[in-house]
Structures are given as structure tokens and as C-alpha cells.
N, C-alpha and C positions, 0 to 999 in steps of 0.2 A: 504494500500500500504506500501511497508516494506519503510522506514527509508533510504534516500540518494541515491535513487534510479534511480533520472532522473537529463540528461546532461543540458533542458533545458525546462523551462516553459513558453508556451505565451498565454494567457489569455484578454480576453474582456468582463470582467464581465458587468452585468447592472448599468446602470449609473446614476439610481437616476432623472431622466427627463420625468417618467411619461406613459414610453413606454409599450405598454399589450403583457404583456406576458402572458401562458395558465396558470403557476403554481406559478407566482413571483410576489409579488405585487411593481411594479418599484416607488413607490413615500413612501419616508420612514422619519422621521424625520433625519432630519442631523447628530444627534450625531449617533444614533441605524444604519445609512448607513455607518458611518464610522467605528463602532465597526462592524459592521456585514465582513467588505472590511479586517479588523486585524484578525478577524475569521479566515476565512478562507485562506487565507496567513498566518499564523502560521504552517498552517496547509503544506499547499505549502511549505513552507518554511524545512521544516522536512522532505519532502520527495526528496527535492533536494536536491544533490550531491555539498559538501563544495566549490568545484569549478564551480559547476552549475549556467545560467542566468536563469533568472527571469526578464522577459515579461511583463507589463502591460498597456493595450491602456485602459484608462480612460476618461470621459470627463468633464466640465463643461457646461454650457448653459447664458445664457443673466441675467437669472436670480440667478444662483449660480455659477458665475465665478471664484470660490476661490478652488470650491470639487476639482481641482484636484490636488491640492499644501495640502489640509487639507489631501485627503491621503497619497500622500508621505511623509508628516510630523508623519502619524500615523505608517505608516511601516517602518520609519529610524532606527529603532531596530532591522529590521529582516533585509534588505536588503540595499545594498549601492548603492547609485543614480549614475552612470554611465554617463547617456544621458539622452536629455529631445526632445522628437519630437512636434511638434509644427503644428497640420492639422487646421487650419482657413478655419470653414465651411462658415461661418458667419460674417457678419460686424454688429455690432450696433451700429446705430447713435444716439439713445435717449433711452428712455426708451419704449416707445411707437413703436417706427419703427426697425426692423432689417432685412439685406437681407441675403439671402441663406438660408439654414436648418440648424437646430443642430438634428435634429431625421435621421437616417439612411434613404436611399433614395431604396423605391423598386425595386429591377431591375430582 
């Protein structure tokens, strides 16, 4: 794709939480998930337009509630944090009990 090319990117890559997919293996060690999330936003990142947004719905889970501050800490080079949107799937009480989902719900 040529170089500065799009107004506006939104994106919902995989999240690292285990989910099957046909071609992606969703469960990756933490660093190689975050390097792999700076990949390919570089890459995005080049083909958006200097004044172009950039999109991304990311998640955490009960048990790595940090992924999604660890990537916006890795893409502060490419892009400038704006807004932070906040979907609370989930409560967790302990370690042991949480209610609602953190995996996408089929519909």
C-alpha cells in the first residue's frame, strides 16, 4: 500500500486471550505479543496520512490486566494517545470467581 494513504485506521487485532482462530495462534508469550502489536502498527502507521486517526480496540483479561497499557506504552513512538475507552465486560472478585465474559459473545 503506497505511503500516507488512509484518513483513518480502526482495527481489532487479537488479543492474546486464547481465542481459535483458523490461521493465528491467539496465546503468545507477552513480550513476542507485544512486539508482534509494534509490527504491524509500524506498519499502519506509514500508510496513514500525517493527519490521519488510528483506531485500536484492544483488550486485557483477569489474568493479564496490564496488555493493554503494555501496548500503548509500546506504540507511544508511533502514535499519540488521544482517548482511552473503557468496555467493562467483566467484574472480578478474587482470583478464582469473575462475572460476565472477556471472550467475544456469539451472536
Amino acid at each position: 500500500m503506497p505511503a500516507a494513504s488512509f484518513d483513518a485506521i480502526v482495527t481489532s487485532p487479537p488479543y492474546n486471550i486464547g481465542i481459535k482462530y483458523r490461521n493465528y495462534r491467539d496465546v503468545k508469550p507477552e513480550e513476542l505479543y507485544l512486539n508482534w502489536l509494534r509490527e504491524w502498527a509500524t506498519d499502519a502507521k506509514r500508510v496513514l496520512k500525517p493527519n490521519g486517526s488510528f483506531f485500536l480496540n484492544i483488550a486485557g483479561s483477569h489474568t493479564m490486566p496490564w496488555m493493554p497499557f503494555e501496548a500503548v506504552s509500546r506504540l507511544r513512538s508511533l502514535f499519540v494517545l488521544q482517548n482511552t475507552f473503557h468496555w467493562i465486560k467483566a467484574i472480578s472478585l478474587d482470583e478464582e470467581k469473575s462475572y460476565g465474559h472477556f471472550k467475544p459473545v456469539n451472536s
